[in-house]
mmCIF file of the C-alpha atoms, coordinates in Angstrom:
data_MODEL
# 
_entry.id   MODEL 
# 
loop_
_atom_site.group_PDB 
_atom_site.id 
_atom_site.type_symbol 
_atom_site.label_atom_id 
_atom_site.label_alt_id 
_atom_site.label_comp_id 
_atom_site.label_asym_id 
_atom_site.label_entity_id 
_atom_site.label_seq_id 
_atom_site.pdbx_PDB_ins_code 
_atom_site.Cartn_x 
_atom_site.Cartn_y 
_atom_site.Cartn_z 
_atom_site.occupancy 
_atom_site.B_iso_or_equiv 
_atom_site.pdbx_formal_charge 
_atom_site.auth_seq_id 
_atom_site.auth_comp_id 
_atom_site.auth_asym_id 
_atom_site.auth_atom_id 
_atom_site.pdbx_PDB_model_num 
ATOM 1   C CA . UNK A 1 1   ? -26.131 -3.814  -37.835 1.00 0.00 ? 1   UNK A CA 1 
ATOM 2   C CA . UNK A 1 2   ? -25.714 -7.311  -37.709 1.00 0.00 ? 2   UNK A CA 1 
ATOM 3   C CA . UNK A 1 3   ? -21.843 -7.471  -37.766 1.00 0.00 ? 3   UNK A CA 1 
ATOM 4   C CA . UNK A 1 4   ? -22.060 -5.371  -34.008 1.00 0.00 ? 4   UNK A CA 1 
ATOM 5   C CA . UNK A 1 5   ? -23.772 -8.549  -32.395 1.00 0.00 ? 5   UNK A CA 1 
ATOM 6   C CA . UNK A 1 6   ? -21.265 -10.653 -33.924 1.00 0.00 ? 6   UNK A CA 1 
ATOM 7   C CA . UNK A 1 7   ? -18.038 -8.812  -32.914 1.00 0.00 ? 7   UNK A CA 1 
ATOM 8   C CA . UNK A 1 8   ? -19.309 -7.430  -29.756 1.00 0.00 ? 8   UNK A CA 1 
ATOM 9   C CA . UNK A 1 9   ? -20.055 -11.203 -28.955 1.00 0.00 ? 9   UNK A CA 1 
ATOM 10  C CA . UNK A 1 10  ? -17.115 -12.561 -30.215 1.00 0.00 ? 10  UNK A CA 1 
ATOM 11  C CA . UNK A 1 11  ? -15.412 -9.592  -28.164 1.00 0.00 ? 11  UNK A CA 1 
ATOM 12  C CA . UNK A 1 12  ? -15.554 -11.609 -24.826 1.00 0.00 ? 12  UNK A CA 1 
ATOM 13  C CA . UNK A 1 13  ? -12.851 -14.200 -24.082 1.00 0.00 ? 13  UNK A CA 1 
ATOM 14  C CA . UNK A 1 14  ? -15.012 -16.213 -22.308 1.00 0.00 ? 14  UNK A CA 1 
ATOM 15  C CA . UNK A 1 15  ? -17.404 -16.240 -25.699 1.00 0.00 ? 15  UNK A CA 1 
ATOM 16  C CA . UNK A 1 16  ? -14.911 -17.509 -27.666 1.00 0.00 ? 16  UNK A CA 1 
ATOM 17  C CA . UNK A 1 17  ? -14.044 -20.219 -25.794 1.00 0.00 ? 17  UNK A CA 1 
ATOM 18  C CA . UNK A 1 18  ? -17.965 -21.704 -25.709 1.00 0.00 ? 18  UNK A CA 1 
ATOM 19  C CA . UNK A 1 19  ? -18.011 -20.622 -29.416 1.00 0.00 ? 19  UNK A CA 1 
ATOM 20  C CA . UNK A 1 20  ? -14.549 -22.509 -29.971 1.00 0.00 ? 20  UNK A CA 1 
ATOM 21  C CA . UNK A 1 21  ? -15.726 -25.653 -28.020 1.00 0.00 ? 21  UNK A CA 1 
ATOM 22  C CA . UNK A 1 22  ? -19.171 -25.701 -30.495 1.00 0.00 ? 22  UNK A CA 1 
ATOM 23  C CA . UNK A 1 23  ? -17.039 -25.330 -33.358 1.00 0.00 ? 23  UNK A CA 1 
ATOM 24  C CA . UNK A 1 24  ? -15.029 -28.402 -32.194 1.00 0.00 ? 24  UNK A CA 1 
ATOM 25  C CA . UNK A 1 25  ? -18.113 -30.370 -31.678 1.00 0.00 ? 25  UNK A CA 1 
ATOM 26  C CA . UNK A 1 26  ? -21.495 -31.800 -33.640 1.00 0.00 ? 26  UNK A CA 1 
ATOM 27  C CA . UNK A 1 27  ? -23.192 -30.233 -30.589 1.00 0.00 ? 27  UNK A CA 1 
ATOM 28  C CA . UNK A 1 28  ? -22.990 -29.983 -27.236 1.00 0.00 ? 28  UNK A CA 1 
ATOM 29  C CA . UNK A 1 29  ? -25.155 -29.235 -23.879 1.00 0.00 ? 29  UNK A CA 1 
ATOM 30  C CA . UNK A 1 30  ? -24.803 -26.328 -21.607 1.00 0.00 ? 30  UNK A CA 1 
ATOM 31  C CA . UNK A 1 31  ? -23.572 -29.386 -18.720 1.00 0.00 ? 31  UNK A CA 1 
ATOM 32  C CA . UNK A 1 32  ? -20.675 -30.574 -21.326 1.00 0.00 ? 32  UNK A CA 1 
ATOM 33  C CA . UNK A 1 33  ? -19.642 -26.871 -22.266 1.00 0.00 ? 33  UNK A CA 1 
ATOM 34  C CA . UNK A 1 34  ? -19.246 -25.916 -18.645 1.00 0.00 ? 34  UNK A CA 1 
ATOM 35  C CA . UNK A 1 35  ? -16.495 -29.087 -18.166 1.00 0.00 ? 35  UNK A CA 1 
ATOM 36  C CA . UNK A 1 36  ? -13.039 -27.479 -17.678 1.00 0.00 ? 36  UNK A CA 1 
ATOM 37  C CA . UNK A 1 37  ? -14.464 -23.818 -17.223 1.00 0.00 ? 37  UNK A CA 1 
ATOM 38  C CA . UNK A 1 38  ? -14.870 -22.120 -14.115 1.00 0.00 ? 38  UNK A CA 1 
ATOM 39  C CA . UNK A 1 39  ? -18.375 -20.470 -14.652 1.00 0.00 ? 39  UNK A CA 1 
ATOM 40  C CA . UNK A 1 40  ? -21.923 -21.169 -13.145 1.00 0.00 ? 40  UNK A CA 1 
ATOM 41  C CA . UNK A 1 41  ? -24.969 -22.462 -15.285 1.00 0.00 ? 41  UNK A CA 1 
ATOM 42  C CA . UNK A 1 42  ? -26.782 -18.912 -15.053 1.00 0.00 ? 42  UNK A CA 1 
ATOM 43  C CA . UNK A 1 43  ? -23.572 -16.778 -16.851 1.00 0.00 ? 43  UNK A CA 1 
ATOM 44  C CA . UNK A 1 44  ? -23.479 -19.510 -19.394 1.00 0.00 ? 44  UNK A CA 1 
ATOM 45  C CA . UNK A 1 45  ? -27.149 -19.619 -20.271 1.00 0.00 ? 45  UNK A CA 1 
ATOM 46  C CA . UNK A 1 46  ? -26.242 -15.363 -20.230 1.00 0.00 ? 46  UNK A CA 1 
ATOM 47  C CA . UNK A 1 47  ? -23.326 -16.380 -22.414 1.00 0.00 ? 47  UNK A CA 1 
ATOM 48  C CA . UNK A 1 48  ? -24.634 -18.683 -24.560 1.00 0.00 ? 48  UNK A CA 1 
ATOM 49  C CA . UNK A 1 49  ? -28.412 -16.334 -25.310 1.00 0.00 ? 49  UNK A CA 1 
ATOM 50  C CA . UNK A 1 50  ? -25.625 -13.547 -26.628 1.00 0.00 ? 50  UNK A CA 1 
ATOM 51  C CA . UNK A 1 51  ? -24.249 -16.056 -29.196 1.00 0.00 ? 51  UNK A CA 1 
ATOM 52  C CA . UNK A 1 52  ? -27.769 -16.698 -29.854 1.00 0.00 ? 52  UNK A CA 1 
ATOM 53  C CA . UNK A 1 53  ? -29.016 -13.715 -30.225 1.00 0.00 ? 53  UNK A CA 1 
ATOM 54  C CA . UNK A 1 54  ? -26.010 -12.570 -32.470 1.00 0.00 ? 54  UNK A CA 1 
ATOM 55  C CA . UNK A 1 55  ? -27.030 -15.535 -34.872 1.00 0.00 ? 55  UNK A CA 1 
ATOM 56  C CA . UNK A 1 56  ? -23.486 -17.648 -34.146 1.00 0.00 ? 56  UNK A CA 1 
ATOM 57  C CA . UNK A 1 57  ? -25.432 -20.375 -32.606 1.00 0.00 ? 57  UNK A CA 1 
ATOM 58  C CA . UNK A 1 58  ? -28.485 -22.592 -32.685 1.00 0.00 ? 58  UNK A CA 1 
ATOM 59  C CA . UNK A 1 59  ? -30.369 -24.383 -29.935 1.00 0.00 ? 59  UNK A CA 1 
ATOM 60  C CA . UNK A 1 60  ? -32.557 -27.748 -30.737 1.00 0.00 ? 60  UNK A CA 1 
ATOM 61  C CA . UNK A 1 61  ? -34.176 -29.574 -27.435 1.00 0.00 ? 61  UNK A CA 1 
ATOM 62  C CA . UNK A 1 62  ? -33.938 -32.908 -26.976 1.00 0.00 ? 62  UNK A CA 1 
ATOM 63  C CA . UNK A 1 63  ? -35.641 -34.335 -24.385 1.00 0.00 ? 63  UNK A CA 1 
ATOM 64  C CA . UNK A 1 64  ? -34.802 -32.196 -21.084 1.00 0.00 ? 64  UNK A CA 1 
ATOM 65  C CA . UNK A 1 65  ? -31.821 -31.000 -22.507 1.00 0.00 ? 65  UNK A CA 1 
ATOM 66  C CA . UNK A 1 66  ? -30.995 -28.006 -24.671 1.00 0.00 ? 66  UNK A CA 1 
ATOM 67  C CA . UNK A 1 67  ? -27.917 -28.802 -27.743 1.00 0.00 ? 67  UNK A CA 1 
ATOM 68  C CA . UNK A 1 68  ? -26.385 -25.872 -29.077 1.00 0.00 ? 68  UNK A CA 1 
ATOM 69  C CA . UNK A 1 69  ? -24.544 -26.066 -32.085 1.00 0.00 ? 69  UNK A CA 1 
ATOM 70  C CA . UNK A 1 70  ? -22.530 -23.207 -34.397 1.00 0.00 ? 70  UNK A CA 1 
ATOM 71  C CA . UNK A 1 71  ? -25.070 -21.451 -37.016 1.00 0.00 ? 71  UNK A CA 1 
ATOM 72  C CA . UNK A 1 72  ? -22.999 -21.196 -40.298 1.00 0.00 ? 72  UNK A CA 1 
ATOM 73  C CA . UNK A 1 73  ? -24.972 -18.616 -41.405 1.00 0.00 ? 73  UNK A CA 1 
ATOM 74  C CA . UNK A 1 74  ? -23.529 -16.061 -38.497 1.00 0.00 ? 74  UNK A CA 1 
ATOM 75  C CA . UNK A 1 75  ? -20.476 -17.360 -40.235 1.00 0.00 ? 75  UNK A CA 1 
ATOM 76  C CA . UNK A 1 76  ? -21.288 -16.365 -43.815 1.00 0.00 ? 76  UNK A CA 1 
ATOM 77  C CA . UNK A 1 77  ? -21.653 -13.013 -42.315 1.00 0.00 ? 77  UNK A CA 1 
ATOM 78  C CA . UNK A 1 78  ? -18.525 -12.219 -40.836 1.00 0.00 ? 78  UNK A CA 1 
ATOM 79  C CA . UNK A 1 79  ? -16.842 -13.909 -43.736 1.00 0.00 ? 79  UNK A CA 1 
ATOM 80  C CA . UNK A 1 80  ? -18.775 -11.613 -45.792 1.00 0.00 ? 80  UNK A CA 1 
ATOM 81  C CA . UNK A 1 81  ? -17.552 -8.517  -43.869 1.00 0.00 ? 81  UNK A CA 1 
ATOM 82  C CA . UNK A 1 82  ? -14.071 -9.722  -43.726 1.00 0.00 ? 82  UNK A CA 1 
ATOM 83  C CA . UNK A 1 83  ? -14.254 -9.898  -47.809 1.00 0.00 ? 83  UNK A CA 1 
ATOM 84  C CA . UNK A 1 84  ? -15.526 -6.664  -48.133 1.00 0.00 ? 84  UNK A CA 1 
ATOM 85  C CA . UNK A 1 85  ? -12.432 -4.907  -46.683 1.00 0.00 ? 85  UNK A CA 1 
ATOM 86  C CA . UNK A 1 86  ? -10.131 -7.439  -47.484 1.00 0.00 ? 86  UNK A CA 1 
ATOM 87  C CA . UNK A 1 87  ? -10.916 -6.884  -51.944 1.00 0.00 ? 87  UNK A CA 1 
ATOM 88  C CA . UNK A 1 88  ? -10.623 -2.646  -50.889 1.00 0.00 ? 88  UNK A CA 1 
ATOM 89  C CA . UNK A 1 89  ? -7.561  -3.036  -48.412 1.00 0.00 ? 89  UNK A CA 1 
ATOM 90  C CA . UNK A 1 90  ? -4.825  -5.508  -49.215 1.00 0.00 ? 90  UNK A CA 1 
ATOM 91  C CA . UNK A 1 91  ? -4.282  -5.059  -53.023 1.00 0.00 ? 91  UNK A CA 1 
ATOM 92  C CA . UNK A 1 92  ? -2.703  -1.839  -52.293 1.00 0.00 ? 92  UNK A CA 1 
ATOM 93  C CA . UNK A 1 93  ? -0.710  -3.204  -49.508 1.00 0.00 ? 93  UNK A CA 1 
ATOM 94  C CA . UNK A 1 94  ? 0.500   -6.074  -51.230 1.00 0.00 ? 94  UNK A CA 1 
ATOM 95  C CA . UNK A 1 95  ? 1.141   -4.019  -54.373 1.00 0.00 ? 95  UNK A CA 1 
ATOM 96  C CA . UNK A 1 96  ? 3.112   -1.503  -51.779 1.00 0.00 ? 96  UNK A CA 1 
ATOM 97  C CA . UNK A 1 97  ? 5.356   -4.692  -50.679 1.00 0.00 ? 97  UNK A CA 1 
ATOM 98  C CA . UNK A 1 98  ? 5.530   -5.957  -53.931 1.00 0.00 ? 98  UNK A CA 1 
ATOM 99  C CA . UNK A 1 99  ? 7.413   -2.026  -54.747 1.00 0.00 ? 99  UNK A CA 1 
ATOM 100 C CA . UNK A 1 100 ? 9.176   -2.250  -51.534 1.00 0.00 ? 100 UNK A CA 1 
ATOM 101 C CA . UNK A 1 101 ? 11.056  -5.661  -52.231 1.00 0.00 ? 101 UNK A CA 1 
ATOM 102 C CA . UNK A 1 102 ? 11.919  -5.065  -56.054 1.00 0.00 ? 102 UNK A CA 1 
ATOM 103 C CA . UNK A 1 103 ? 13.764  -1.828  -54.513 1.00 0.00 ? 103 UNK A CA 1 
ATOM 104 C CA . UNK A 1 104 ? 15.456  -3.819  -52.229 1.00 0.00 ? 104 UNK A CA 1 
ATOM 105 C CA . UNK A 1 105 ? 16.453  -6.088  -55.112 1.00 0.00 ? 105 UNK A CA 1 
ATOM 106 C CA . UNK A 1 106 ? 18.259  -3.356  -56.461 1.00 0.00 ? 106 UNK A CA 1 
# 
C-alpha cells in the first residue's frame, strides 16, 4: 500500500526536514541539503532513496550532480487519503459541536 511508504517515510524527523527543505526550493543537490544538518553524504543518499522510493521525490542529473525535487504526485496521494477520512470523520464531529454549543446557548 502506497500510503505505508509515504507515512513510514514521512515518519522520520530527519525526513521531514530534507522533504521540508525540497518543498522550499525549485530543487536542490544532496551538497546544498546537507548545509545546516549534521548528517554524512551516505545517510542522506539512505535518506533521500526512501523519499524516492515512497514516490515524494524526483531525481534529474545534471552534469555530475544529482537535483532532487518534491514529486506532486506522492502529494496527490496523501491528500487523497487525508480526504477519504476527512468526508467519513469530521461531519459527525462538527455536527456533534455544532449540538454541543447550541446547548450551551441555552
Amino acid at each position: 500500500m502506497m500510503e505505508n511508504d509515504i507515512f513510514k517515510a514521512l515518519a522520520d524527523p530527519t525526513r521531514r526536514t530534507i522533504f521540508e527543505k525540497l518543498a522550499s526550493s525549485q530543487s536542490m543537490n544532496a551538497s546544498a541539503l546537507r548545509d545546516g544538518m549534521s548528517i554524512s553524504q551516505p545517510a542522506m543518499s539512505q535518506h533521500l532513496a526512501v523519499l524516492r522510493q515512497a514516490k515524494l521525490v524526483d531525481e534529474e542529473r545534471q552534469g555530475r550532480f544529482v537535483h532532487y525535487r518534491v514529486n506532486p504526485d506522492g502529494l496527490a496521494l496523501i491528500v487523497q487519503w487525508v480526504a477519504r477520512y476527512s468526508t467519513t470523520f469530521w461531519p459527525d464531529r462538527i455536527d456533534a459541536l455544532r449540538q454541543t454549543l447550541k446547548e450551551m446557548d441555552q
